[in-house]
VEXDREN-2710 file (C-alpha; in Angstrom, 1 decimal):
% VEXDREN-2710
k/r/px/py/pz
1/UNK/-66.1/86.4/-172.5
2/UNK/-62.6/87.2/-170.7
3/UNK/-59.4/86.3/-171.4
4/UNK/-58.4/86.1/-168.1
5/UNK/-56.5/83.6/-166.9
6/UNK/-58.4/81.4/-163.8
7/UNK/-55.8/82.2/-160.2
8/UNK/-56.3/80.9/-157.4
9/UNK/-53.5/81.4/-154.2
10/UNK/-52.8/78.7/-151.3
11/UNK/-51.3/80.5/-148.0
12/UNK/-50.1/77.8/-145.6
13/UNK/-47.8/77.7/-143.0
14/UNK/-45.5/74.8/-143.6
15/UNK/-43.9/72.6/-146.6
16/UNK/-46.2/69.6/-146.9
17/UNK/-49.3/71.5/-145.3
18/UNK/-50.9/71.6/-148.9
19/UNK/-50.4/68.4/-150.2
20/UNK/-52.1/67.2/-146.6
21/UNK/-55.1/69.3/-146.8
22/UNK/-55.7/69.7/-150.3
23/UNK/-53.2/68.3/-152.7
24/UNK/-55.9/66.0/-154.6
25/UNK/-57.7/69.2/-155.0
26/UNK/-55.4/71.7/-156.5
27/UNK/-54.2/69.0/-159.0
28/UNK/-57.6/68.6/-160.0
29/UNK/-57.7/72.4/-160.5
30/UNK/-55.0/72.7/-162.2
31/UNK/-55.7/69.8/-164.9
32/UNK/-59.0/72.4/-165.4
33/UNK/-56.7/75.7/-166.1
34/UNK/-56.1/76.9/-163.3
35/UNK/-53.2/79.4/-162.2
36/UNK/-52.2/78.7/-158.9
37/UNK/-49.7/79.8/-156.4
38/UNK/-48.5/78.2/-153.5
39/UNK/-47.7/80.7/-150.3
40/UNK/-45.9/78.9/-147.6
41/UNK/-45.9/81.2/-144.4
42/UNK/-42.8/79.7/-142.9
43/UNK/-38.9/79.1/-143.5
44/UNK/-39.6/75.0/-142.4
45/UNK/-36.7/75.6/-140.4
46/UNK/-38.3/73.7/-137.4
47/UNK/-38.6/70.8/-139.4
48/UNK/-35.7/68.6/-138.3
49/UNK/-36.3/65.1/-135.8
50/UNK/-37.8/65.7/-132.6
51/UNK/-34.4/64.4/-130.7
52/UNK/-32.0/66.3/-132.4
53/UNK/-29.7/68.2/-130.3
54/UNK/-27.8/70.8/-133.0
55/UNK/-30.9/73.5/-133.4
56/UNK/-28.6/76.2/-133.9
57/UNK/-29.1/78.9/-137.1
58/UNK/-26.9/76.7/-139.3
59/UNK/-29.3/73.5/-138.6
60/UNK/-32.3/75.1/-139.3
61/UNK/-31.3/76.8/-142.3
62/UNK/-29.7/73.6/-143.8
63/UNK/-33.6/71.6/-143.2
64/UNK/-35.2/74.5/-144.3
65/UNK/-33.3/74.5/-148.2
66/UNK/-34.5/70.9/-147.5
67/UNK/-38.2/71.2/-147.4
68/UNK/-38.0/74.2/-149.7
69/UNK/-36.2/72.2/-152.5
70/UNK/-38.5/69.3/-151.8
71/UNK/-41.6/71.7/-151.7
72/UNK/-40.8/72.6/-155.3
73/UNK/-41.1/69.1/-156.5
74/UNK/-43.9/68.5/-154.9
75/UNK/-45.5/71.7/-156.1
76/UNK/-44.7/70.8/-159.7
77/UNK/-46.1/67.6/-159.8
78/UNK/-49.1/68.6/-158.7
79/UNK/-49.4/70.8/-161.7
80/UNK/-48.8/74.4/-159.9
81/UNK/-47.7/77.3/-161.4
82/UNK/-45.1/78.5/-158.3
83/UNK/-44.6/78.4/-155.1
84/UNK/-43.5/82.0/-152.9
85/UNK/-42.0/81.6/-149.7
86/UNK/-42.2/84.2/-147.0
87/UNK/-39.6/83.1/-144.9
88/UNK/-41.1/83.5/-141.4
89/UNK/-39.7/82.0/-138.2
90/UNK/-40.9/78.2/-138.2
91/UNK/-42.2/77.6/-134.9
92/UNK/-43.0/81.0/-134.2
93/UNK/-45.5/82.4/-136.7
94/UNK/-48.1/85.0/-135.4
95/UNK/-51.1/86.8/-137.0
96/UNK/-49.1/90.0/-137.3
97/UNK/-49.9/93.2/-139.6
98/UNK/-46.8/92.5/-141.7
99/UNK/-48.1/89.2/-142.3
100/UNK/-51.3/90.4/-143.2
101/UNK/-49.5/92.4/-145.7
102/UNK/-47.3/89.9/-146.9
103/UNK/-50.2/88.0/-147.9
104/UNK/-52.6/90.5/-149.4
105/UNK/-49.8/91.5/-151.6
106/UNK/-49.6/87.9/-152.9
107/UNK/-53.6/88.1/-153.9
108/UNK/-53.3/91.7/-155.5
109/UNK/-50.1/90.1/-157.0
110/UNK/-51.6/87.2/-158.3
111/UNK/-55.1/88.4/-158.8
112/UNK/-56.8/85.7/-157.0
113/UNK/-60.2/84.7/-157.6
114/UNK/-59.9/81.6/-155.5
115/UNK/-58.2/81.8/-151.8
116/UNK/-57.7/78.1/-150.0
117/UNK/-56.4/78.4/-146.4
118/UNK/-56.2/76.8/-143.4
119/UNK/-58.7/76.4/-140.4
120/UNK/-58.4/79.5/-137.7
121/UNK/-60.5/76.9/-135.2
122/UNK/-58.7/74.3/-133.0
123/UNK/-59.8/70.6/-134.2
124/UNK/-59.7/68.1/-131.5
125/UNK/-60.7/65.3/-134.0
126/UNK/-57.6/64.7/-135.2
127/UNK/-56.5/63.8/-139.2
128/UNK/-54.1/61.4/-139.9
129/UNK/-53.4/61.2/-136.8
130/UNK/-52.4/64.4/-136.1
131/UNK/-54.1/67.0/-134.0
132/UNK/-55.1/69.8/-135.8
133/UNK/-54.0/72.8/-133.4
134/UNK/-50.6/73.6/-134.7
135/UNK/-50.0/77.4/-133.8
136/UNK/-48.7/78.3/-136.7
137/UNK/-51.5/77.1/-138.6
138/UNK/-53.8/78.8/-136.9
139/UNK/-51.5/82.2/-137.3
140/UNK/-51.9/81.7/-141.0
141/UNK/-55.4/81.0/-141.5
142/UNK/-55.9/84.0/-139.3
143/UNK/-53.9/86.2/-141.5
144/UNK/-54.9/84.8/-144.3
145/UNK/-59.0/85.6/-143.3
146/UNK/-58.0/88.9/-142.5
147/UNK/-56.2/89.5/-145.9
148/UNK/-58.9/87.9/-147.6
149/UNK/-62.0/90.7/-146.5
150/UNK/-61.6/93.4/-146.3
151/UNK/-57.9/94.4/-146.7
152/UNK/-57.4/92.9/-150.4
153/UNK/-60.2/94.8/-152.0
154/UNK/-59.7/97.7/-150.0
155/UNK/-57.3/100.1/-150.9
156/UNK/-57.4/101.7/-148.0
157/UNK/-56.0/98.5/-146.3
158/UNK/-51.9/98.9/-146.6
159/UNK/-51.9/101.8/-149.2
160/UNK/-48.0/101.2/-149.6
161/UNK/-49.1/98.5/-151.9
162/UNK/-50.7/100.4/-154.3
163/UNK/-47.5/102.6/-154.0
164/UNK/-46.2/99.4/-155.2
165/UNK/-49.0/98.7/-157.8
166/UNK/-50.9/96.4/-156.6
167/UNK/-54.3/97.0/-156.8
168/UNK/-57.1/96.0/-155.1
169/UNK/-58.3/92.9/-155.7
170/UNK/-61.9/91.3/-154.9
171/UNK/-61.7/87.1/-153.6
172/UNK/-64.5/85.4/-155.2
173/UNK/-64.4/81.8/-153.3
174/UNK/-62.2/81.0/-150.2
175/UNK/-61.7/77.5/-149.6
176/UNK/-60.9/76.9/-145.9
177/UNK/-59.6/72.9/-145.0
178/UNK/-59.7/71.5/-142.1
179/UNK/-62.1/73.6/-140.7
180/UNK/-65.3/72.1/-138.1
181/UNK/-67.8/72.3/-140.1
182/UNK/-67.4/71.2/-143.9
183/UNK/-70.2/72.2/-146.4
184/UNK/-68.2/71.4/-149.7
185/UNK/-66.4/68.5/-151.8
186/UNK/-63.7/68.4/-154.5
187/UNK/-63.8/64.5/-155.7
188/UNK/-60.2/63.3/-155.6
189/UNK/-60.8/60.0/-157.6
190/UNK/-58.8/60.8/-160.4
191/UNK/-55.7/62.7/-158.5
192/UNK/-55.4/60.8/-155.5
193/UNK/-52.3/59.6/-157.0
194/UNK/-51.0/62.9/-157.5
195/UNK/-51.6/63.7/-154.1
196/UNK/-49.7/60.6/-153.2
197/UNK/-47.0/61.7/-155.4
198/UNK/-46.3/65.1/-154.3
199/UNK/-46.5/63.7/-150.4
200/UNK/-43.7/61.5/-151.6
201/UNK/-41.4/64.6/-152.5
202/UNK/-41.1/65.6/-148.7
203/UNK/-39.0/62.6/-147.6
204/UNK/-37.1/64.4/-144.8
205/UNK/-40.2/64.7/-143.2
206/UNK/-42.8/61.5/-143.8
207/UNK/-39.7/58.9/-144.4
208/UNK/-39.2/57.1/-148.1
209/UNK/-41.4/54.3/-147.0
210/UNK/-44.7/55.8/-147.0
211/UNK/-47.0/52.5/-147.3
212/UNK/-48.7/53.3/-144.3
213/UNK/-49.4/56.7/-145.3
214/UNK/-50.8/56.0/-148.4
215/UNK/-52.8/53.8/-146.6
216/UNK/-54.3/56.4/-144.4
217/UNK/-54.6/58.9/-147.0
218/UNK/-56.8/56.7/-149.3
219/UNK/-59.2/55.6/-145.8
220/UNK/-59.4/59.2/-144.8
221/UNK/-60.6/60.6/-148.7
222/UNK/-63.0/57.5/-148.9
223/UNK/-64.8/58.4/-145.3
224/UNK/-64.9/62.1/-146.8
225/UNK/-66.1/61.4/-149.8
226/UNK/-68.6/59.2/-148.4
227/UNK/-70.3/62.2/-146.3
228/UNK/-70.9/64.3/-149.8
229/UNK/-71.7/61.0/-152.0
230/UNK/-68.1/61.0/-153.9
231/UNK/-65.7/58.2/-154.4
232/UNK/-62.7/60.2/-152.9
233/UNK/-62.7/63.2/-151.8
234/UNK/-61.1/66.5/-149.6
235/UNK/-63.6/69.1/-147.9
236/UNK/-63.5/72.2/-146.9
237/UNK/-65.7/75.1/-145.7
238/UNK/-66.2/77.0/-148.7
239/UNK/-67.6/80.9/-148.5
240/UNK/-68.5/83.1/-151.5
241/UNK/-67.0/86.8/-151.3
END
């Protein structure tokens, strides 16, 4: 028997991202034990409304202590143990080496047996409503793979970080949403609610009124769950390290 505690790490690119893709999920995970740490790629200084006209440094730092505040909340009532931010660019993330980095740090860091990331493959089926090619998803999920095998277990891979301390560390499970093809199911039945909840925390960008939303979110768990036999559910492509 171990003592060691049960991590698992979330790298996304944006506030909200989680709570989307896999917020039912991580609350049910962390009911069970679970350690888990949120990584969000981005400042979500890009965040503001589509016709605003003040974008300047000033702007995007004011909606980015917005969604970072709010992403807190959100984080905590889904049951998570913290949340890092990495404070790139929003809007203009890329696959880069110090990104890479950034992010095998937070696994050595953390010890992560359990990875969840988002999909590296454009979508054209779109979820709630959205289409699921947003660039700087697709720069984090690639990172995030990349960090994942072989650099994290491989001290080799970045050897400033063992400089730092931080060892190599070996991903057991990676949990990939979004992705084309879907081979696993968490069911969601009994923290759909949670998931609501936390959604509900990121006001400046879904509105107070989220009704609708809800709506959406309940239809779209059901026709998941429905494909792997569950009530409610989020899927993902899951791989065994």
């Amino acid at each position: 028997m171990t003592n060691e505690p049960r991590t698992a790490l979330v790298v996304v690119a944006h506030p909200d991202d989680a709570e989307f893709g896999c917020g039912g999920t991580l609350a049910a995970w962390a009911a069970e034990g679970w350690e888990i740490t949120l990584v969000i790629c981005t400042d979500g200084g890009g965040g503001g409304p589509d016709d605003a006209t003040d974008v300047g440094p000033v702007a995007r730092r004011h909606i980015s202590d917005i969604r970072k505040a709010e992403q807190r909340v959100a984080a905590e009532v889904l049951g998570l143990k913290e949340v890092v931010f990495l404070d790139y660019p929003d809007g203009m993330l890329q696959p880069t080496l110090e990104l890479r980095r950034d992010i095998v740090r937070q696994i050595r860091r953390v010890r992560a047996q359990r990875v969840v990331c988002q999909s590296p493959d454009r979508v054209w089926t779109p979820q709630y409503s959205i289409p699921r090619f947003h660039p700087d998803h697709l720069a984090a999920a690639n990172a995030t793979l990349a960090a994942v095998y072989p650099a994290a277990q491989n001290g080799w891979d970045f050897p400033e970080l063992l400089a730092e301390g931080y060892r190599p560390c070996k991903v057991r499970e990676l949990y990939i949403t979004g992705a084309p093809v879907l081979n696993y199911a968490v069911d969601i039945s009994a923290t759909i609610e949670r998931k609501l909840a936390a959604l509900r925390c990121h006001v400046s960008q879904l509105g107070t009124d989220q009704t609708e939303l809800a709506q959406m979110v309940r239809q779209w768990a059901a026709e998941r769950g429905k494909e792997f036999g569950l009530a409610l559910a989020e899927a993902f492509h899951r791989v065994e390290n």
